[in-house]
N, CA, C and O of each residue as an XYZ file, in Angstrom:
236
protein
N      86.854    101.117     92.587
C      87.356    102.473     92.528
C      86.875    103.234     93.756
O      85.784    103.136     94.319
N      87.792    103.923     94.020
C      87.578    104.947     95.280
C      86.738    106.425     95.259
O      87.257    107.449     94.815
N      85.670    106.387     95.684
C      84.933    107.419     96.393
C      85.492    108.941     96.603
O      85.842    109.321     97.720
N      85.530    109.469     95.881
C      86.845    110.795     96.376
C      85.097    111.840     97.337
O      83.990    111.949     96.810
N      85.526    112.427     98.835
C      84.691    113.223     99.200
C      85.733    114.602     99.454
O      86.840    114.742     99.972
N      84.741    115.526     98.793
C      85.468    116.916     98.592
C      85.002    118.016     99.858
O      83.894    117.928    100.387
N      85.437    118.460    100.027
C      84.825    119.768    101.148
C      84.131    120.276    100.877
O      84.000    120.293     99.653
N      82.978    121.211    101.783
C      81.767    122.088    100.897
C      82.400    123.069     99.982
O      81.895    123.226     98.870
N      83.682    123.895    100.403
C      83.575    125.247     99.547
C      84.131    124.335     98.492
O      83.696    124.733     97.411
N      84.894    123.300     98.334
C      84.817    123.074     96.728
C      83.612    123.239     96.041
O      83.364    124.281     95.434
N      82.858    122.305     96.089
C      81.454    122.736     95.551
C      80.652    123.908     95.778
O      79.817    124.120     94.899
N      80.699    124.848     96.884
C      80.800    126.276     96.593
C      81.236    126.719     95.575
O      80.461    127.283     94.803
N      82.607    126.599     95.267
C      83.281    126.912     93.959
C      82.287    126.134     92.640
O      81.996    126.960     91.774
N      81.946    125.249     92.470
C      80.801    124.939     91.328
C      79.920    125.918     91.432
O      79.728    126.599     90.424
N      79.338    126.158     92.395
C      78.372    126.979     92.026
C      79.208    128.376     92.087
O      78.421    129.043     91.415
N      80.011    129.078     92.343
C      80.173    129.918     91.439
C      80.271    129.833     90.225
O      79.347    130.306     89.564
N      81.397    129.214     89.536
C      81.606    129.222     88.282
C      80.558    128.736     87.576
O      80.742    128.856     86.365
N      79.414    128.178     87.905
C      78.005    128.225     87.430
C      77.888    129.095     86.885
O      78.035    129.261     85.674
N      77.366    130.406     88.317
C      76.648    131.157     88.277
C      77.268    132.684     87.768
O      76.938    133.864     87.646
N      78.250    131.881     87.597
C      79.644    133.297     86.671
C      79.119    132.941     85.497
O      78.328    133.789     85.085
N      79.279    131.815     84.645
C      79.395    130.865     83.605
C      77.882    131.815     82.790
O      78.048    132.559     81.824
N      76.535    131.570     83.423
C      75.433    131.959     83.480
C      75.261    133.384     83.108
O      74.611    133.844     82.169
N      75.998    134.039     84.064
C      75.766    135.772     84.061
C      76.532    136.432     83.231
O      76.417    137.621     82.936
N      77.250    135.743     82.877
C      78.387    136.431     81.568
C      77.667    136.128     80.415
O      77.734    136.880     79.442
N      76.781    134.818     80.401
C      76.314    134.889     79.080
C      74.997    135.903     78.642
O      74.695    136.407     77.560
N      74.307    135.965     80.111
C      73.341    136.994     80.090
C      73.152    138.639     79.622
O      72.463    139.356     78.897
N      74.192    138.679     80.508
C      75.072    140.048     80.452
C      75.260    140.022     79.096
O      74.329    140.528     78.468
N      76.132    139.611     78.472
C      76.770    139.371     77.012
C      75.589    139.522     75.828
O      75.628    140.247     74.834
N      74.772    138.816     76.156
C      73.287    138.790     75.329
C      72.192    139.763     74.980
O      71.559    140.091     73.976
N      72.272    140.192     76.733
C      70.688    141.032     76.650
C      71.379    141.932     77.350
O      70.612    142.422     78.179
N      72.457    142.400     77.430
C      72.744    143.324     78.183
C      74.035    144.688     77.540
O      74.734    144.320     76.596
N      74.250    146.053     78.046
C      75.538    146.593     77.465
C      76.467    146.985     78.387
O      77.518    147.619     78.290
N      75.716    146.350     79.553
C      76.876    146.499     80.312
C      77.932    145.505     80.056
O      77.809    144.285     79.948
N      79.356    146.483     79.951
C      80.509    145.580     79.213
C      81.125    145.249     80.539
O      81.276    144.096     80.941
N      81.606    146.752     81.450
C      82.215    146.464     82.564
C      81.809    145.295     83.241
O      82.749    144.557     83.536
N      80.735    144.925     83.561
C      79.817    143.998     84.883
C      80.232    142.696     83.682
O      81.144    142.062     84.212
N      80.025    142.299     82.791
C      80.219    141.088     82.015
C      81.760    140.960     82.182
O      82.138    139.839     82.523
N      82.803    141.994     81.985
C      84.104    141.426     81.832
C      84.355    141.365     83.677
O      85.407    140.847     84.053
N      83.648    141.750     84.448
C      83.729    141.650     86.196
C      83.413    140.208     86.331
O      84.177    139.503     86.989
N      81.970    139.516     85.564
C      81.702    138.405     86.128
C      82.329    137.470     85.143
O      82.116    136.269     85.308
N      82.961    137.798     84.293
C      83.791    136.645     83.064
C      84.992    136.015     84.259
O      85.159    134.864     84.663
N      85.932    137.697     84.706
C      86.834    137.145     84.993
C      86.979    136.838     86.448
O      88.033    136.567     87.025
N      85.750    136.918     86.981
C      85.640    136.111     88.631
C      85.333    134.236     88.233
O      85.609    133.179     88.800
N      84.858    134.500     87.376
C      84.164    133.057     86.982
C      85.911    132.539     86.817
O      86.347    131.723     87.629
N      86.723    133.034     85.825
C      87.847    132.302     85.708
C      89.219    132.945     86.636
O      90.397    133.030     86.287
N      88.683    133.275     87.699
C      89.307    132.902     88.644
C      88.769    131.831     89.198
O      89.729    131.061     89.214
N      87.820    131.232     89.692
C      87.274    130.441     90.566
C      87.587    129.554     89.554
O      88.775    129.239     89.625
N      87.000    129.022     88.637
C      87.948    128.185     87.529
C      89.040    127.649     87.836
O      89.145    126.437     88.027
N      90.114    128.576     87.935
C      91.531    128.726     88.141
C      91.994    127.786     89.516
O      92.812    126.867     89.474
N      91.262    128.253     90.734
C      91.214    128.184     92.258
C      91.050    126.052     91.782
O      91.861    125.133     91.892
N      89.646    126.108     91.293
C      89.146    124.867     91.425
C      89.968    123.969     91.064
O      90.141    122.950     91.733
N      90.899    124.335     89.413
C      91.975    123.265     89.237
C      92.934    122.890     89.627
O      93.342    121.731     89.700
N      93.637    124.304     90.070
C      95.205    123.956     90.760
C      94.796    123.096     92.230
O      95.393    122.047     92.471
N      93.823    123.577     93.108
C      92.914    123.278     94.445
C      92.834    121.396     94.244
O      93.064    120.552     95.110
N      92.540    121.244     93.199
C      92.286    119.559     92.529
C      93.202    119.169     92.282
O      93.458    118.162     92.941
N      94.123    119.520     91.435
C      95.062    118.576     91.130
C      96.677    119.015     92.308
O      97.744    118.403     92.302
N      96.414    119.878     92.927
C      97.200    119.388     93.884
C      97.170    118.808     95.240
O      98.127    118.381     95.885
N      95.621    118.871     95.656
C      95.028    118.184     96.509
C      94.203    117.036     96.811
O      93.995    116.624     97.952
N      93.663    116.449     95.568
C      93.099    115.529     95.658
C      93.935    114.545     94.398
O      93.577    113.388     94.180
């Protein structure tokens, strides 16, 4: 099986949606800020978004 090598900002993109993934739950938990949680929910699923179409039409 073949080796697939990806570009850095793909994996840039992991670590966003990490660090979206992360801060929404934080936010969500211990926090009331609603605005900043639904800001980093829906950056996270954009980059989400970016990463799949980015994959399955490029690699």
């Amino acid at each position: 099986m073949e080796s697939a090598t990806y570009p850095p900002v793909w994996y840039l993109l992991w670590l966003v949606i990490a660090v979206c993934g992360v801060g929404t739950w934080f936010l969500r938990n211990f926090t009331e800020r609603v605005e900043a949680t639904r800001f980093i929910a829906f950056t996270g699923v954009a980059a989400m978004s970016v990463m799949v179409i980015w994959t399955f039409t490029q690699f």
